[in-house]
C-alpha positions in Angstrom: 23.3 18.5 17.9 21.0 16.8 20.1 19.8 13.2 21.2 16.0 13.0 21.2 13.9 10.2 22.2 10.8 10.3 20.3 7.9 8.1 22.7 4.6 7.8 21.4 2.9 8.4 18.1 2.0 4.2 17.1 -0.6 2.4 17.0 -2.8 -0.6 16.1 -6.5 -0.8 14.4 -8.9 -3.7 15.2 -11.0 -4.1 11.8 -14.1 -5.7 11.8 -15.4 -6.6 8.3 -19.0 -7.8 7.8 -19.9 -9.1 4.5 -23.4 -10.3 4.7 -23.7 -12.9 7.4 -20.0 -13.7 7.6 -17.3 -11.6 9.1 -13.5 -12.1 9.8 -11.0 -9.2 11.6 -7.8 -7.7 10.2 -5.3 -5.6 12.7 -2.8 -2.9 11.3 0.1 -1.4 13.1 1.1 2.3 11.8 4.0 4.8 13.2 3.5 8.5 12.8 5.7 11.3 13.0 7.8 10.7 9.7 7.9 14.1 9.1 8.9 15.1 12.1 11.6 12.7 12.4 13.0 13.4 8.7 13.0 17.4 9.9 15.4 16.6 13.0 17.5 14.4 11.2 17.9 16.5 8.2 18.8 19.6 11.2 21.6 16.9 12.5 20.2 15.7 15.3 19.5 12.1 16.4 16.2 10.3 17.1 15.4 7.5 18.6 12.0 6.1 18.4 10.3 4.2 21.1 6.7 3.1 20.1 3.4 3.7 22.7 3.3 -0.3 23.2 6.7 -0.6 23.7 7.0 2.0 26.8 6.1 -0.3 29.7 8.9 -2.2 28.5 11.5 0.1 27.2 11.2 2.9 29.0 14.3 4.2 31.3 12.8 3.7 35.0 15.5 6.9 36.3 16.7 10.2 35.4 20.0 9.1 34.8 19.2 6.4 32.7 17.1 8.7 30.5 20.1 11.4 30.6 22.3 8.3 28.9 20.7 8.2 25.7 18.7 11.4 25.2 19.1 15.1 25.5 15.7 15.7 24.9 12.5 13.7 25.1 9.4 14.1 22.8 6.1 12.6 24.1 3.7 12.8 21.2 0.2 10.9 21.6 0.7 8.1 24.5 -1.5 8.6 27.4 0.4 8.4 31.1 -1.2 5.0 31.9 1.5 3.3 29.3 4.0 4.6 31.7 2.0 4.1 34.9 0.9 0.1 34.1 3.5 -1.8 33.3 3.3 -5.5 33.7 4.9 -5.7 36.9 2.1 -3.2 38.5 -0.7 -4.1 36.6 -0.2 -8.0 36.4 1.4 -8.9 39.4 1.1 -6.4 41.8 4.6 -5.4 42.2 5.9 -2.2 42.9 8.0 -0.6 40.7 10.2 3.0 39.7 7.6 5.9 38.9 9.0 6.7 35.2 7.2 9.9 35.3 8.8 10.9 38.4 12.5 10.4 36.0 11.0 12.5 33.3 10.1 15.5 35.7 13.9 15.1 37.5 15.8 14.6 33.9 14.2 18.1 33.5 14.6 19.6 36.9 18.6 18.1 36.2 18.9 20.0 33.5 17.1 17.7 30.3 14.5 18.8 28.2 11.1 17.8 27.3 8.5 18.3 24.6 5.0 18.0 25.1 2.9 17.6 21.2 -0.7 17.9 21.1 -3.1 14.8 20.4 -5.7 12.4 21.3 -3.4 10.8 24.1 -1.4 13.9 25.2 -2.1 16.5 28.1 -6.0 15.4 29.2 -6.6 13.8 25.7 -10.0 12.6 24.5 -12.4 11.8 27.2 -9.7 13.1 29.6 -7.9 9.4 29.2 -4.3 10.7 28.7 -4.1 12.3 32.7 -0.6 14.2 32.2 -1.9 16.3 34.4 -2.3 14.6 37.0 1.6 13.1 37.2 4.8 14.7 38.4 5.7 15.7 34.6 3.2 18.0 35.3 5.5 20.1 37.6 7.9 20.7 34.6 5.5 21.5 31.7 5.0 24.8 31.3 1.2 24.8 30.7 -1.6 23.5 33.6 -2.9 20.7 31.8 -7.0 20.6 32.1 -9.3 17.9 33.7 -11.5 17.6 31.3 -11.4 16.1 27.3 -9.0 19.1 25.9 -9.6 19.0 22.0 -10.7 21.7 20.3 -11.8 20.6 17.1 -11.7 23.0 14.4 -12.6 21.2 10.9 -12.6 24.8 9.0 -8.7 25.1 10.4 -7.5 27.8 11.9 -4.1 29.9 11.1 -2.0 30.1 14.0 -0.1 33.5 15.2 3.2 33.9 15.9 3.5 36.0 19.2 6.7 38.3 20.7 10.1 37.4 19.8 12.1 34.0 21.2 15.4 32.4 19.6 12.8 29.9 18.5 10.7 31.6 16.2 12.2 34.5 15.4 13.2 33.6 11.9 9.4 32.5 11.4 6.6 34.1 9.4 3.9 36.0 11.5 1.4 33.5 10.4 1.8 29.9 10.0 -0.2 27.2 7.9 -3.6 25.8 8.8 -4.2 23.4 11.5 -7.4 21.7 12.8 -7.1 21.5 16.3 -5.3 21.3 19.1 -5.8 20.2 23.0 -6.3 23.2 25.0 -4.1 24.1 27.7 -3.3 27.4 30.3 -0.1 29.1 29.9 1.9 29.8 33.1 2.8 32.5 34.6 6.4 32.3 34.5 5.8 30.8 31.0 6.1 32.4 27.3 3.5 32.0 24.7 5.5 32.1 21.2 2.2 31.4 19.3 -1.2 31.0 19.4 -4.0 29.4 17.6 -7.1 31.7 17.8 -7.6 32.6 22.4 -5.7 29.3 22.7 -1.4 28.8 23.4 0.0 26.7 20.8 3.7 26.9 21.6 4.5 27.8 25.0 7.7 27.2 26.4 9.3 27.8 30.5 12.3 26.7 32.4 11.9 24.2 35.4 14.9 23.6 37.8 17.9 23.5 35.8 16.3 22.2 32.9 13.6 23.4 29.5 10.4 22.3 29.0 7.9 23.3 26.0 4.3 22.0 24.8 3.3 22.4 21.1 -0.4 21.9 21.6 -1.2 20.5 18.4 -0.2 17.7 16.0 3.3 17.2 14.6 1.4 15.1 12.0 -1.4 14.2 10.7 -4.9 14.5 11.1 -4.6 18.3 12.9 -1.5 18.6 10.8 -2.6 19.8 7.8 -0.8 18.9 4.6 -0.3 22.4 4.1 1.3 22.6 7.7 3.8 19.5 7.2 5.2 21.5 3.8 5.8 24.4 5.3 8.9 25.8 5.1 8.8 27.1 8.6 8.2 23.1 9.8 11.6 22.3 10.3 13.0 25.1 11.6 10.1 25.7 14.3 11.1 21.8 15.5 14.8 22.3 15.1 15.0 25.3 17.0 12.9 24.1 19.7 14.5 21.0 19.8 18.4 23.1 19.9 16.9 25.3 22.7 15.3 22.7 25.2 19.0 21.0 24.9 20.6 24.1 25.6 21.2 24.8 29.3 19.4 27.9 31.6 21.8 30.9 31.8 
């Protein structure tokens, strides 16, 4: 089974509440992804979870350090800026290991990387989450666009299951209902294995000695549709993909 570093899906709210003249501020901190974790873990593997605001931080700064403790990595919602600014850059000027330039060698040495959908991943919202303009870029196996990616589709939309791959083959034609996803270009020497509507949803590729794959949409909530996280396909689609990016190249 595989080791899989989960980075990403956290966050914090900032709540302002007005109650007539008066006001006072709560924060929240929330991790997502339960579901995704609980279907890898149940599938054998093991996952470790490192939090957006902890990336600066925590974050292996080389290939082989990231090779120690993962097989795979999963970057789910966290822009490239939390990997780009750490304190030592942004505070006091110093320079400092480009841990995007790791995750695109990890790959190229034969690791493997997954790409999910959201507000911070590929161009993001307001084009804030910039993956494609860093060296993971070389690896994934879409072109990631310059502008804000989401396609929002509140009246959902059935994805398609497309040709035949080791990781979907044992999934139905059509899958549950999502409500967006960022949208993306497909490679050349890429393969689509589903769509949503015109748009790639899964498309996976091969880059050096390594796998990479992008699931353009959410692995949770809010494009995630309840319907979507009880599926029974949801655990094998992420278990599969998860087995075949740790698998090497023939």
């Amino acid at each position: 089974m595989a080791r899989v570093l989960l980075v990403g899906e956290s966050w914090f709210v900032y709540s302002v509440h007005q109650k007539g003249f008066d006001t006072f501020y709560t924060t929240e901190y929330t991790e997502g992804g339960s579901e995704f974790v609980a279907a890898l873990e149940a599938a054998g593997h093991s996952v470790t979870r490192l939090p957006a605001h902890l990336v600066e931080q925590d974050f292996p700064r080389s290939a082989n350090e990231i090779a120690e403790i993962a097989d795979v990595v999963v970057i789910s919602d966290v822009g490239a800026n939390s990997f780009l600014l750490s304190k030592a850059t942004f505070v006091r000027s110093e320079t400092e290991p480009d841990r995007l330039a790791a995750i695109r060698d990890f790959v190229r040495a034969g690791g493997g990387l997954l790409m999910v959908g959201g507000y911070m991943t590929f161009a993001g919202i307001d084009a804030k989450a910039r993956w494609g303009r860093t060296p993971v870029a070389d690896v994934l196996p879409v072109r990631v666009l310059d502008r804000d990616d989401r396609v929002e589709i509140p009246s959902g939309c059935l994805p398609e299951k497309t040709g035949s791959h080791p990781i979907t083959t044992s999934l139905d034609d059509r899958w549950p209902t999502l409500l967006g996803f960022n949208e993306v270009e497909a490679l050349s020497h890429a393969q689509t294995l589903a769509v949503a509507g015109d748009h790639p949803l899964l498309v996976v590729g091969e880059a050096g000695q390594g796998r990479a794959a992008a699931f353009t949409s959410d692995l949770a909530p809010h494009w995630a549709t309840p319907d979507f996280l009880a599926w029974d396909g949801y655990q094998p689609l992420f278990d599969n993909t998860v087995r075949w990016l740790a698998s090497k190249p023939e």
